[in-house]
N, C-alpha and C positions, 0 to 999 in steps of 0.2 A: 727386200726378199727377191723380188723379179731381176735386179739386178745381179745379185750374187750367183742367182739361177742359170743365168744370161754367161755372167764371166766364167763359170762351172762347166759350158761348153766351148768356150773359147781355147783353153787348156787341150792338145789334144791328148797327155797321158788323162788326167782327170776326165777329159768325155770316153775316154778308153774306158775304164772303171767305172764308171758310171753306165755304159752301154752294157757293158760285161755284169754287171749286177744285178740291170732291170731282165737282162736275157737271160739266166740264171732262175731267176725270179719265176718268170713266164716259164720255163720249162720245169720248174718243179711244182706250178698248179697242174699242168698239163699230164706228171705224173699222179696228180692227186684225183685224176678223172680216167688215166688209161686203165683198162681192168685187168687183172691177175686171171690167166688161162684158164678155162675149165670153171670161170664162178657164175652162177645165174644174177646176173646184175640185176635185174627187174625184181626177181625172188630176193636178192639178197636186203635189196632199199625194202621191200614190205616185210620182209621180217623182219630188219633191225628196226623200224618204226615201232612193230607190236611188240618186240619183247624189251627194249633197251628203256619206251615208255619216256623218252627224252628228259631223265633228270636222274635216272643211276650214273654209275661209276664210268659204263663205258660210253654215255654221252658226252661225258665230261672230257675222254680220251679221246673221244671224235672230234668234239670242239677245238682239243688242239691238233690235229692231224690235218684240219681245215677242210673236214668232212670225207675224208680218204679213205676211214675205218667202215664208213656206212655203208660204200660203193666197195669196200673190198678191193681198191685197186693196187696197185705197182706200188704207191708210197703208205699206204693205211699203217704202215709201223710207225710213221713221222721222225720227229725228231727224238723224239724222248729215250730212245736205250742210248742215242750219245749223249745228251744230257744228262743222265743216270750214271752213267760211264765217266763223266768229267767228275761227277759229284763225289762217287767212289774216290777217284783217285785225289779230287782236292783234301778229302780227310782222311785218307791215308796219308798223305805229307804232313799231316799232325802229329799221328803217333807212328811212323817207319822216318827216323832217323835218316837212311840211305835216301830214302822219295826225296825229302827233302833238302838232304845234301845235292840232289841231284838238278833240283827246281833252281837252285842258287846258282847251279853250274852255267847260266847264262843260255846261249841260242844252242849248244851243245845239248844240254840238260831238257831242256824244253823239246828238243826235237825226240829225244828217247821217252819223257812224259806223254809228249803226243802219239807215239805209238805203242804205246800200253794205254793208251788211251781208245785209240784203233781196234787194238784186238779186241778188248774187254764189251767194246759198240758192239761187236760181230758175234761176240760172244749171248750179249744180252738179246740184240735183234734174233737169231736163231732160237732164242727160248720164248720168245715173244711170239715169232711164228709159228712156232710149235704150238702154242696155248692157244691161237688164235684159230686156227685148224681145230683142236678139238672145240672150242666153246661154240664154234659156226657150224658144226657138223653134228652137234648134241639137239637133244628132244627141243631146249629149248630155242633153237633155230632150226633146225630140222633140213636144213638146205642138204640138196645132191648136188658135189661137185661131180658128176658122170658126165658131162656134155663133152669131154675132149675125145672120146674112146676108147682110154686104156684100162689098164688094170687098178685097183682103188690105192693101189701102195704108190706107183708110179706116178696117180695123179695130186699125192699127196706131197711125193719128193718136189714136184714143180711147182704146186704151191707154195710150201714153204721155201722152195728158191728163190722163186721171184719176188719171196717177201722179204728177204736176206739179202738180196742183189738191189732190191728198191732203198733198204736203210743203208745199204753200202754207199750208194748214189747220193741218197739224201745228203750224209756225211761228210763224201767227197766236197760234193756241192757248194755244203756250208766253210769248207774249209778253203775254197777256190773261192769266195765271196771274200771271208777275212785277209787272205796272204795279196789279193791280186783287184778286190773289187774296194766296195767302200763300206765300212763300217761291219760291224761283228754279225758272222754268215750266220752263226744260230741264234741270235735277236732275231734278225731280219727274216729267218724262214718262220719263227713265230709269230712276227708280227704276219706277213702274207697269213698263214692258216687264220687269224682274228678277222681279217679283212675280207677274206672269202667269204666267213660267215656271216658278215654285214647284212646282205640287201635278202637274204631269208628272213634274218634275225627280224628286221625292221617289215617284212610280209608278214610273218608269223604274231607280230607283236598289234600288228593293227586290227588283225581279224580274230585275235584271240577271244574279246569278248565282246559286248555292247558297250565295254568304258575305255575298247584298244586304242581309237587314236589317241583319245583324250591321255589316256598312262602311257602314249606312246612319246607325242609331243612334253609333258613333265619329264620323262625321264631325258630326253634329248636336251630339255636345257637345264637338267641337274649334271652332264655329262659338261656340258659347255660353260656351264659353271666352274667342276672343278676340274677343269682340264688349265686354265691360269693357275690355281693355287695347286696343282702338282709340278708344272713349269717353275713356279717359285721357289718350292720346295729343292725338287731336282738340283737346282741352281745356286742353291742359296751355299753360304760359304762362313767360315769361321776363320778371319787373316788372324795370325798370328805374328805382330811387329819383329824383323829382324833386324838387328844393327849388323853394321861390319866394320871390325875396328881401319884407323888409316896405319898403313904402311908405305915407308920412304924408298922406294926400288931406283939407287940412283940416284938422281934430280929429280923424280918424280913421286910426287903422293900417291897412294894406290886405295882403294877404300874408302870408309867413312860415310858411306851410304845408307841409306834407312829403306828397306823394301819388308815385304812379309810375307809368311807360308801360309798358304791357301790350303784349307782341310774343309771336304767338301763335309754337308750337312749328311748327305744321301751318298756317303764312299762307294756302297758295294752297287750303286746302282739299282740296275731291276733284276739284277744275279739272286737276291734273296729270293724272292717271290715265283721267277725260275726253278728255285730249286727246292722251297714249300711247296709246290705245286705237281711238281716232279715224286717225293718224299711221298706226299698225301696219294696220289694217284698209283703207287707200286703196289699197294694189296691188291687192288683192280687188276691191272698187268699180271699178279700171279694168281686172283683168281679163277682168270679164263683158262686154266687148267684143269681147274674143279667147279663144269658148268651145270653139275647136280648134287653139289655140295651146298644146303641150302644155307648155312649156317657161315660158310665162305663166303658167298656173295653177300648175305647181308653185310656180313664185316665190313667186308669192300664198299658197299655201298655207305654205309654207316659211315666211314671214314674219309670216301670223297663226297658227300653231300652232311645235312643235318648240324646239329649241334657241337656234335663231337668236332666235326671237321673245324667248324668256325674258331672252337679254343686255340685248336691244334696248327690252324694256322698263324696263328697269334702267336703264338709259342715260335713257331717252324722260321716266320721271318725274320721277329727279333733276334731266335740262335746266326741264324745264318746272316742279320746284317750284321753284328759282330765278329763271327768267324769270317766271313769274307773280307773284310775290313783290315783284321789281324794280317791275313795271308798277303795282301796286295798295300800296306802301309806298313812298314816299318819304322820307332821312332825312333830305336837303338843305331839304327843304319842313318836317318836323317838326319841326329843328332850331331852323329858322327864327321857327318858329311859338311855340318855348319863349321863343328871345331876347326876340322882341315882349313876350311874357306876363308876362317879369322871372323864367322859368323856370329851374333850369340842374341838370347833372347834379353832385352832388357828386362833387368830384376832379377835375372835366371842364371845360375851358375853354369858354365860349360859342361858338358858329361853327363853324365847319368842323371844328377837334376833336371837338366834339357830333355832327354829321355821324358823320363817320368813327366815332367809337362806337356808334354806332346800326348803321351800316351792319357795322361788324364782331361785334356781337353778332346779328346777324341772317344773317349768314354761316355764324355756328358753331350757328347751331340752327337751321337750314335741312337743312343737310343728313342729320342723324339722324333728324328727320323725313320727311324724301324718303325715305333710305334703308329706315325700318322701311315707309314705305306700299309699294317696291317689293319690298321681299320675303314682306309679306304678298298681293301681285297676284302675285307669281310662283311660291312655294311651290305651292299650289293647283294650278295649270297642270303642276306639274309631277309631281304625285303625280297628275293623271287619266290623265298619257303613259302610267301604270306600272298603272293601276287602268281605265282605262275607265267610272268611275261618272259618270252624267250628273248626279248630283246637286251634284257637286266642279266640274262642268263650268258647269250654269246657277248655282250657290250659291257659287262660288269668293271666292279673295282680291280680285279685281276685283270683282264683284257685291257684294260683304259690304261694302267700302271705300267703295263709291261709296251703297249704302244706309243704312248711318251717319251718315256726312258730311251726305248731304240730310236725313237725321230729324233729326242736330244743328242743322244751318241754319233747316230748317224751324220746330223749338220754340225757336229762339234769336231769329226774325222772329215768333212768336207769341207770344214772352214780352215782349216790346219792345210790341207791340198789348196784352199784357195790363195792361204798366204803364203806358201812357198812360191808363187808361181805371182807375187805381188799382187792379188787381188783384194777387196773389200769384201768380209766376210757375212755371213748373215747376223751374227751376236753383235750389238754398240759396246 
């Protein structure tokens, strides 16, 4: 590991990317602590504590914002209207015909995706700012933004600018991390907001009762326990034997080699659970509209906390590790692509049987992996109902799932950098 660490700065595009990443990084916590004009930061932190009550809907949206929404600052929108915005438009390339002619269209298609992807952020962040403004300025926060000295309309434009100019940022950001730095910009700004809530989660966890350190130290080596068997999991692989017939090109044999297709256990990654999480948390995002609708916020709450949530996340990951799965593996295309090669599956006819093989092995290891990442997201939630530790709360099967996945991703696009550049990568 120290080594590969070592040859990762040896590289000067690679320690480029890697500098450009971690700076990146450090400027968007630094947005998560600068304050939005006009808000009473002191007043804002002691009312969110008395009314959010650290286990509704919008604690749960602070938790990934990496505490931004509680300080009211510059990024308190986080990631989530582009995450919502990706979500949108990946199921719309299910059922709009054009989207999806468009997706196929290669680095063309993909750059016109990405800017309806763009607008639709900007779109969402402005309603988000909007809601957030009133839900902070109603009985149940009761905050006065009047500190800047204008008029209430004018202080409210700048509000919601600079919370529309902060998700703008955010976006840019994550997008200058994927195209230029290392590994995917919106992992990596969720995993930082998980990280920042670390060394409270672990304050709050010890002094929580007379039995904190004790439930604090258990859960730390329940954490370190299954943080190997999600590595495994992540990693784990289904080959599928390829032959390739020999052809005579000339004087020469061509072919006749035995290799196999690799079909990971866990395809869609930690993109499911991303985007349960995302799904579960929008009634929340649209109940700060209706901050004296009491029947609203329960919903809201009902649906990011409690029982309901737990099914729903069960339900929410399993859909989405299959739909994601479908979208980003093709068998019809791979199939294809063996025929060409003079590939084929032993026992397996060329074509559309190949197809269908492919598609049915990846049907059946699909969903033991869904299933093991929805019960490692839902266990967790489910022993805080019963325990109250904030440390189960920010450090759960969700935070732990999604901080894996991105460190796997992550040294998996910096092992790829390291062997272009002939180096010895971190994986044997």
């Amino acid at each position: 590991m120290l080594k590969a660490i070592t040859n990762a700065f040896r590289a000067k595009e690679l320690r480029e990317k890697i500098v450009l990443t971690i700076a990146i990084l450090l400027i968007y916590r630094f947005g998560a602590y600068l304050p939005v004009p006009g808000i009473p930061v002191t007043g804002m932190l002691s009312a969110y504590n008395q009314a959010a009550s650290g286990s509704g809907a919008i604690a749960v949206l602070n938790l990934f914002s990496g505490g931004a929404l509680s300080r009211m600052s510059v990024f308190a929108l986080g990631i989530m209207p582009y995450i919502t915005a990706q979500i949108i438009l990946q199921m719309l390339q299910a059922v709009i015909p054009s989207l999806s002619e468009l997706a196929q269209e290669g680095e063309a298609g993909q750059r016109k995706i990405t800017q309806y992807t763009r607008y639709l952020t900007v779109a969402l962040a402005l309603l988000n700012a909007v809601g957030y403004l009133f839900l902070f300025k109603s009985s149940q926060y009761g905050l006065d933004f009047s500190q800047i000295g204008f008029p209430e309309a004018v202080e409210d434009v700048i509000i919601v600018g600079t919370l529309l100019t902060g998700a703008i940022i955010i976006m840019w950001l994550g997008e200058v991390i994927t195209q230029r730095g290392i590994g995917n910009g919106m992992s990596l700004i969720i995993f930082a907001n998980i990280m920042a809530g670390l060394p409270t989660a672990l304050i709050g966890s010890v002094q929580n009762s007379a039995n904190g350190p004790i439930l604090t130290i258990v859960t730390l080596l329940v954490i370190l326990v299954a943080i190997p068997l999600i590595v495994y999991v992540e990693r784990g692989q289904r080959r599928i034997p390829v032959q390739y017939a020999k052809r005579v090109v000339g004087r020469r044999i061509m072919g006749g080699q035995s290799t196999y297709l690799p079909i990971k256990v866990n395809t869609a990654g930690v993109v499911p659970i991303i985007f349960a999480s995302a799904i579960l948390y929008l009634p929340a995002q649209i109940a700060v509209f209706f901050p004296n609708v009491h029947w609203m916020q329960a919903f809201a709450n009902a649906i990011s906390t409690g029982w309901i949530n737990w099914i729903l996340s069960v339900l929410l990951i399993v859909f989405f590790a299959y739909f994601y799965t479908s979208m980003v593996f093709n068998p019809e295309q791979t199939a294809d692509q063996l025929r060409k090669s003079g590939g084929f599956i032993p026992g397996v006819r060329p074509g559309q049987a190949t197809a269908d093989y492919i598609k049915n092995v990846i049907s059946h290891i699909t969903l033991p992996g869904a299933v093991f990442m929805a019960i490692v997201a839902v266990v967790p939630s489910i022993v805080f109902a019963f325990t109250s530790n904030s440390l189960i709360q920010a450090f759960g099967g969700t935070s732990i799932l999604i901080m894996v996945g991105v460190a796997l991703d992550t040294l998996a696009s910096l092992e790829s950098q390291l062997k272009m550049h002939n180096y010895e990568g971190f994986f044997k």
